[in-house]
Backbone bond lengths (Angstrom), bond angles and torsions (degrees), N, CA, C in turn:
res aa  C-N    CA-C-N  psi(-1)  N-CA   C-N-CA  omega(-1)  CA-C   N-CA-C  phi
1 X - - - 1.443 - - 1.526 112.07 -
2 X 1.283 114.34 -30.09 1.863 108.63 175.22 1.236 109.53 -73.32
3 X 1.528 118.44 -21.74 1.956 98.42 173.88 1.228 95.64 -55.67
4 X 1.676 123.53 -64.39 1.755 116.67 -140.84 1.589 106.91 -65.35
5 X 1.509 115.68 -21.17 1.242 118.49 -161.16 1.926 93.90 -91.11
6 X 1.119 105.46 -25.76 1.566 106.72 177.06 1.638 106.80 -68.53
7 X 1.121 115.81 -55.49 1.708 126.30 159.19 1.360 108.06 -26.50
8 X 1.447 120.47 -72.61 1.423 118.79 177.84 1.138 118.90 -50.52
9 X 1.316 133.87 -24.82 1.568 142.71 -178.65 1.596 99.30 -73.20
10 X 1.157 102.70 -45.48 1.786 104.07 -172.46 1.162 119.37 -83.77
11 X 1.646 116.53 -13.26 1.309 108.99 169.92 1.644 111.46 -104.36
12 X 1.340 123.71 11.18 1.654 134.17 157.90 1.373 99.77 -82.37
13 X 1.131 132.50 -55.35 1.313 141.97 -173.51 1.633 115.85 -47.06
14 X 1.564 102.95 -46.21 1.557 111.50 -178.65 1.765 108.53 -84.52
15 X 1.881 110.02 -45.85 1.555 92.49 178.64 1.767 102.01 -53.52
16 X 0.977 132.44 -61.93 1.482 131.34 -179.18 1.521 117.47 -29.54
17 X 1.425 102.74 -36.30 1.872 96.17 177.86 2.109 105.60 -86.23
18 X 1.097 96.93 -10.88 1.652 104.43 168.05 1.328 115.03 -67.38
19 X 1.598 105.37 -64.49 1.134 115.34 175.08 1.754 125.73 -62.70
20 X 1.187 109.61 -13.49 1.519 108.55 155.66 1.269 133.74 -72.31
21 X 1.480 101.07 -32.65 1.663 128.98 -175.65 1.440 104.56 -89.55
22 X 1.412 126.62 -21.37 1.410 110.62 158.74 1.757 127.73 -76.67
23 X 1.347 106.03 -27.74 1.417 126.68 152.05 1.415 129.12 -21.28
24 X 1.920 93.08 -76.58 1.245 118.54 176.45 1.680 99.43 -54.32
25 X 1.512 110.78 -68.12 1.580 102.31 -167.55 1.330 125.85 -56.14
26 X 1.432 115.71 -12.52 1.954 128.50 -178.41 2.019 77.78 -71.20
27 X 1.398 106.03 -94.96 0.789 117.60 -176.10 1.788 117.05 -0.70
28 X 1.172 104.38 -73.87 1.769 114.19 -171.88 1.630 107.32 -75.71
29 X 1.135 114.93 2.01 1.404 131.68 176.55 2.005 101.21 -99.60
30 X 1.248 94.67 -34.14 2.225 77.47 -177.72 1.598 86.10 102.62
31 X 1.317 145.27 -14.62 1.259 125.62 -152.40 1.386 101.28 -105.32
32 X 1.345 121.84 -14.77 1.565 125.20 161.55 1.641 113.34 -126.62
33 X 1.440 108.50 161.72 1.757 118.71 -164.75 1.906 91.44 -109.49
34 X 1.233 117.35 89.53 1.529 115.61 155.01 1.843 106.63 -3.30
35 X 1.461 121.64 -69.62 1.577 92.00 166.26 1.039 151.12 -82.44
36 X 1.359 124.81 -4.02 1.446 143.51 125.91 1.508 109.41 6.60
37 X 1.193 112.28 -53.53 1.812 123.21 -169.81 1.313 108.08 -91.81
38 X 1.296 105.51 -16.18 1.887 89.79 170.08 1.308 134.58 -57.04
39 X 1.391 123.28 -33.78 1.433 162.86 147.01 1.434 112.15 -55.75
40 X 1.580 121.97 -71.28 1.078 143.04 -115.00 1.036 135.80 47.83
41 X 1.464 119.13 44.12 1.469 122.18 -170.40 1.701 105.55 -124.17
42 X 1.381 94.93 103.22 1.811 104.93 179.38 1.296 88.19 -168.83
43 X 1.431 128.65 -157.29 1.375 176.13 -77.98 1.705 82.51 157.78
44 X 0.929 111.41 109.58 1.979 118.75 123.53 1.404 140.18 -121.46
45 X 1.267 108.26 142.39 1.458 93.69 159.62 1.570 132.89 -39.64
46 X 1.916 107.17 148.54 1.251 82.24 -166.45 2.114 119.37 -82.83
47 X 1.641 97.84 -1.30 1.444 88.27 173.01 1.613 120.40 -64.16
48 X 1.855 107.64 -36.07 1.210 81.37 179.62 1.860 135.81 -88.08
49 X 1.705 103.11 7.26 1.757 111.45 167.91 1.507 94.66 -72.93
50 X 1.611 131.13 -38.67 1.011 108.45 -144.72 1.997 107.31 -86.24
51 X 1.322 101.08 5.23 1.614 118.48 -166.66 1.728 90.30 -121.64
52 X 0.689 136.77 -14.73 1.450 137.23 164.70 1.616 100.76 -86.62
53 X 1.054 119.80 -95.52 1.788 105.71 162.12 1.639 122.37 -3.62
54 X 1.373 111.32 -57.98 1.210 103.81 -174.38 1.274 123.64 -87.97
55 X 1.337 116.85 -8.93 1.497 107.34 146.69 1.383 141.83 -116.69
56 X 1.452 99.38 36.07 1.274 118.81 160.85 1.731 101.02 -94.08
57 X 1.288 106.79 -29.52 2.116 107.67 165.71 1.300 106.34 -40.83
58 X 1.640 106.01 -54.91 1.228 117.82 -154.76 2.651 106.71 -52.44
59 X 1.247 89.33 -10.84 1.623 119.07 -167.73 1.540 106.69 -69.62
60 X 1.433 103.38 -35.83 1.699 123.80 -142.44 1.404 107.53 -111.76
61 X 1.307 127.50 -118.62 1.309 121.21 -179.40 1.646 127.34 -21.24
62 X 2.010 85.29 -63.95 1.504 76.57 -177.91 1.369 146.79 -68.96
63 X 1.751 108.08 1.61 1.110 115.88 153.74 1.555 132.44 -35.07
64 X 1.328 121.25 -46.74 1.685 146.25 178.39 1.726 70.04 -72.82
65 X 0.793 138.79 -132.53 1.281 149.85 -166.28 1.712 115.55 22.59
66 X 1.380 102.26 -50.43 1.557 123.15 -177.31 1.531 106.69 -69.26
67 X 1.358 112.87 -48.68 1.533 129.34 178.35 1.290 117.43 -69.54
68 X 1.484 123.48 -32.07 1.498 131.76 171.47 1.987 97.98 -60.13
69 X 1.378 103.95 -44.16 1.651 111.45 -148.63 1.531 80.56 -65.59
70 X 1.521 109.60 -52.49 1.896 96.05 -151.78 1.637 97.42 -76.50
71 X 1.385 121.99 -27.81 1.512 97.96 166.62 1.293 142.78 -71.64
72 X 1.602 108.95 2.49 1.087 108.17 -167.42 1.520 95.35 -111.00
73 X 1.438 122.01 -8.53 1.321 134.65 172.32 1.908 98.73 -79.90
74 X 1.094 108.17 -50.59 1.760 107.27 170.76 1.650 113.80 -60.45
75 X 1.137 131.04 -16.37 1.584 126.34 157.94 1.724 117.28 -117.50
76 X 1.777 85.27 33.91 1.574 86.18 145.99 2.006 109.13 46.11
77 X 1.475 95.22 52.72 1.129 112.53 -159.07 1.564 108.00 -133.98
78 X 1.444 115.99 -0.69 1.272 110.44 -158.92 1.328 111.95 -100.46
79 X 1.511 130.91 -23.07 1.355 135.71 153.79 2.143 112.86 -48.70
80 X 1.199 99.79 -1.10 1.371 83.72 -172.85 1.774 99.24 -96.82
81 X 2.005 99.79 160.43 1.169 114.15 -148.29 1.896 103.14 -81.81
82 X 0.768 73.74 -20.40 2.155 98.96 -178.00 1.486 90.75 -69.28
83 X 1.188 99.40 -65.90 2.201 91.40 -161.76 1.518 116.35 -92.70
84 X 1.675 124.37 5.45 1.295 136.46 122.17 1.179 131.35 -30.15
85 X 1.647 120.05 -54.90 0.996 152.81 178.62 1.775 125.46 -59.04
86 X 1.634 85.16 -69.23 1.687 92.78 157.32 1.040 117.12 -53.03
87 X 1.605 121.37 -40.85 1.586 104.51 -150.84 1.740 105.53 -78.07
88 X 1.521 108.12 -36.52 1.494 105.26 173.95 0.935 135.31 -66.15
89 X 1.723 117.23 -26.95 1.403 126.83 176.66 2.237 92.69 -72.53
90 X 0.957 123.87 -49.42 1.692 116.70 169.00 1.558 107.69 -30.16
91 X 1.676 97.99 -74.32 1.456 97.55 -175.78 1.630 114.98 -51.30
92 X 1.287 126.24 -33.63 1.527 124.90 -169.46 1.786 108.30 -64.93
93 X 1.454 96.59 -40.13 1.419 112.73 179.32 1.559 116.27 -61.37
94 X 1.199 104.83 -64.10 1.364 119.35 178.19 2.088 95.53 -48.73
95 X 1.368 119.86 -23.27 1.613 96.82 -164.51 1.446 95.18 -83.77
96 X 1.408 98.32 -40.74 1.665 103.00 -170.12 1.551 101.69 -45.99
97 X 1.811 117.58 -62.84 1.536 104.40 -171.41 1.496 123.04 -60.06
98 X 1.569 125.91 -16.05 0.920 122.85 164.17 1.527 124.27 -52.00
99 X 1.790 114.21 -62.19 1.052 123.99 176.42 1.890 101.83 -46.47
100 X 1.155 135.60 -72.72 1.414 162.12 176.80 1.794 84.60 -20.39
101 X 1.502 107.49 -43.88 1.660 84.33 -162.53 1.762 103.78 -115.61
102 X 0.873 119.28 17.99 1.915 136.47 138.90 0.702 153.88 -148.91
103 X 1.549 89.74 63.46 1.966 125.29 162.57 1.243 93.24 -143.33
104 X 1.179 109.85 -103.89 1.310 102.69 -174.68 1.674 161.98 -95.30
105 X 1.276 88.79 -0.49 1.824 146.27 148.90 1.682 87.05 35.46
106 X 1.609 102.90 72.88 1.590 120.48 143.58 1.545 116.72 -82.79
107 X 1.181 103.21 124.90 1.583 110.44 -170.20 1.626 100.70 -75.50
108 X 0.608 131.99 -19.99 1.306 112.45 -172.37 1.723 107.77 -94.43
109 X 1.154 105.42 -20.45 1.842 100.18 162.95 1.194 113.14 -90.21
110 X 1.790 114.59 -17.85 1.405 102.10 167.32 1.629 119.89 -78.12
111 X 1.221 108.63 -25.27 1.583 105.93 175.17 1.485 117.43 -86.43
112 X 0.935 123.98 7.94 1.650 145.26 170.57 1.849 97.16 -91.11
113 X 1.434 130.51 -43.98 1.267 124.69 -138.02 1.616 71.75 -96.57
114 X 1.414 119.83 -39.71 1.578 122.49 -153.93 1.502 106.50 -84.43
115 X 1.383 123.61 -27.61 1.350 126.41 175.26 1.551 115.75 -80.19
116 X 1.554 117.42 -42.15 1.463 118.45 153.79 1.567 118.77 -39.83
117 X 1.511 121.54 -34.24 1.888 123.78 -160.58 1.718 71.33 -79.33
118 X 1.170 123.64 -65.12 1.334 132.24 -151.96 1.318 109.12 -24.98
119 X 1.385 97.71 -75.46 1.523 132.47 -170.64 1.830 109.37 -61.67
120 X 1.126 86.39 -2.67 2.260 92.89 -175.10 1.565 92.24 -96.66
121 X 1.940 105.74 -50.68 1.799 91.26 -177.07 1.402 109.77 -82.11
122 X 0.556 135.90 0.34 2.097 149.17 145.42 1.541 109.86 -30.18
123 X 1.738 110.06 -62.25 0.640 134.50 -177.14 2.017 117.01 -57.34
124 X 1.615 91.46 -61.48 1.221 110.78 176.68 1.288 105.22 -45.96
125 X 1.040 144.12 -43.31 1.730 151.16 -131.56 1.629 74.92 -107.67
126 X 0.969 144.25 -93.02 1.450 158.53 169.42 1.506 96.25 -9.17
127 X 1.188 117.75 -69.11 1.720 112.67 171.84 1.666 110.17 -28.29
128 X 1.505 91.85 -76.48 2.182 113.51 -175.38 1.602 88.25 -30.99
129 X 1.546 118.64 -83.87 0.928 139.81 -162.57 1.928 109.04 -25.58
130 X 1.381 115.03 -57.30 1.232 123.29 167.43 1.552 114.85 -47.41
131 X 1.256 115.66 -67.29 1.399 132.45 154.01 1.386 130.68 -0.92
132 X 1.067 87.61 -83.06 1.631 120.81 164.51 1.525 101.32 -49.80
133 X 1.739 146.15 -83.28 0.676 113.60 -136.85 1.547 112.56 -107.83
134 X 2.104 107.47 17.88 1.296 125.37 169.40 1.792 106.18 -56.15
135 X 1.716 98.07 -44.44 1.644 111.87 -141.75 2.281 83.55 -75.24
136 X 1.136 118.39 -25.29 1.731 121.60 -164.79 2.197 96.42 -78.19
C-alpha cells in the first residue's frame, strides 16, 4: 500500500508544480495580476483554474483513498492481491483524470475517469470493510 499511496504523493506533487507554472506563465504573459491570486479573485486563464482545480482534487477523494491504504496496512492487509489491485487501478485513474483535466479537460472523459477513481475507493472501503469484520 505505500507504493500506490507514494504514487499519489507524486502525482499531487507534480499537478501542483503545473499549477504553479501556469501561474508563473499568466503572470509573465500580462494575462494575470500577481494579486489577483491572493484571493483568487480576477479573470484567469482557463489553464491556470483548470490546474488550480485540479489540484485542489488532488485534496478530496483521495483522501478516503489514503485512509483506506493505512487501514488496510493496520489489518495487515496490504500484501493482499485485491487491495494491491484497487489501490493502483485508483492511482491509474486518478492520473488519467488529472492528465484529462490539464490538457485537454473534456468533461465527459473527465467525469468518466473521476467516477471510475470513485467507485475503485468504494470498492476499497468495501474490501477493509469485509476484512475487518472476517478477522472479529
Amino acid at each position: 500500500m505505500l507504493l500506490p499511496m507514494f504514487a499519489m504523493v507524486c502525482l499531487t506533487f507534480f499537478v501542483g508544480l503545473v499549477a504553479v507554472r501556469c501561474r508563473i506563465l499568466s503572470v509573465k504573459s500580462g494575462s494575470s495580476k500577481v494579486k489577483a491570486f491572493k484571493l483568487m479573485d480576477g479573470d484567469f486563464p482557463e489553464n491556470v483554474i483548470a490546474s488550480t482545480r485540479c489540484f485542489n482534487n488532488q485534496f478530496e477523494v483521495p483522501v478516503l483513498f489514503y485512509v483506506a491504504c493505512l487501514a488496510l496496512m493496520l489489518f495487515e492487509q496490504s500484501d493482499s492481491s485485491i487491495a494491491s489491485v484497487l489501490a493502483w487501478l485508483f492511482v491509474g485513474l486518478r492520473t488519467i483524470h488529472a492528465y484529462i483535466h490539464i490538457t485537454y479537460n473534456h468533461i465527459l472523459h473527465r467525469i468518466i475517469a473521476f467516477w471510475s477513481s470513485f467507485l475503485v475507493v468504494m470498492a476499497m472501503w468495501l474490501y477493509l470493510l469485509t476484512v475487518v469484520y472476517s478477522i472479529q
